[in-house]
N, C-alpha and C positions, 0 to 999 in steps of 0.2 A: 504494500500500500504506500508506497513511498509517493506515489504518483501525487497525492494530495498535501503533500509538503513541497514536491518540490516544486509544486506551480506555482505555490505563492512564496517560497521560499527563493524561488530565481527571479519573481517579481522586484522583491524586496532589493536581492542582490545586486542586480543589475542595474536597479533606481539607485542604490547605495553607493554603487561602484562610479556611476555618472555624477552625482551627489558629492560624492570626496575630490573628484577630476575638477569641476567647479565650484567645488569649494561652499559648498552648502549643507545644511543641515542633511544627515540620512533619513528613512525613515523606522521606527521600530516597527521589529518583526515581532510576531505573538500570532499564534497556533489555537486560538477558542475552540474555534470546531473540528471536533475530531471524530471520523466513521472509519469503519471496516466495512468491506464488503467482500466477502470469501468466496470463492466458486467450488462447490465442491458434485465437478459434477453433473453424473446424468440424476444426483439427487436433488438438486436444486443449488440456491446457493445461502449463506448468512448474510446481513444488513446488520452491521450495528451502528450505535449512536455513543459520545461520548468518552471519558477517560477510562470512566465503568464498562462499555462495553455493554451497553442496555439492547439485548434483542429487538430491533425493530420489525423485520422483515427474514421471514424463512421460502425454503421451494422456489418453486415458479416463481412467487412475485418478486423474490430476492435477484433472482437468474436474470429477471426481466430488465433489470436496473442495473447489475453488473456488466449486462451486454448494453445497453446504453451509454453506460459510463465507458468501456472498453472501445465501443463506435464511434461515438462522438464528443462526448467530456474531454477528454484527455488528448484530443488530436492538435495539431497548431492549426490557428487560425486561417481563414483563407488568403488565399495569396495575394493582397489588399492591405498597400501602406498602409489608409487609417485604423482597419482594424485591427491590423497586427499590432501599432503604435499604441492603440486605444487596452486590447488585452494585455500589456505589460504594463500597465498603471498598478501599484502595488495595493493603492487603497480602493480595488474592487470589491464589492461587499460577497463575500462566500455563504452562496444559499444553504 
């Protein structure tokens, strides 16, 4: 699950890294929302929520969302200066 640190975590980075070059303030980094989501499988898959680790989603509906996340969450944006420009903003809000 690294995938979800390191989207906002390269945000961050790279806004930092341009941040230090011109000599301005960085921004901090912090990690609030934290999920699993496991595949495990022609069994379905897990969804969790949180540091705990709160079952949100099993099976099917679990599968359903890890192939979404796998499809299309985690892909780079389209190959579109302002979007790409716009997705590296570190202060995106994480649904």
């Amino acid at each position: 699950m690294t995938c979800q640190h390191a989207i906002s975590l390269g945000r961050h980075a790279g806004n930092n890294v341009a941040a230090h070059i011109l000599g301005v303030a960085p921004t901090p980094y912090s990690q609030p929302k934290y999920v699993t989501c496991l595949d495990l499988g022609a069994w379905g898959a897990v969804y969790t929520e949180g540091w705990d680790r709160q079952v949100k989603l099993i099976k099917e509906e679990a599968k359903a969302l890890k192939t979404q996340i796998n499809t299309l969450w985690i892909y780079p944006p389209a190959a579109d200066r302002a979007t790409a420009l716009a997705s590296a903003d570190p202060m995106i809000p994480v649904a």
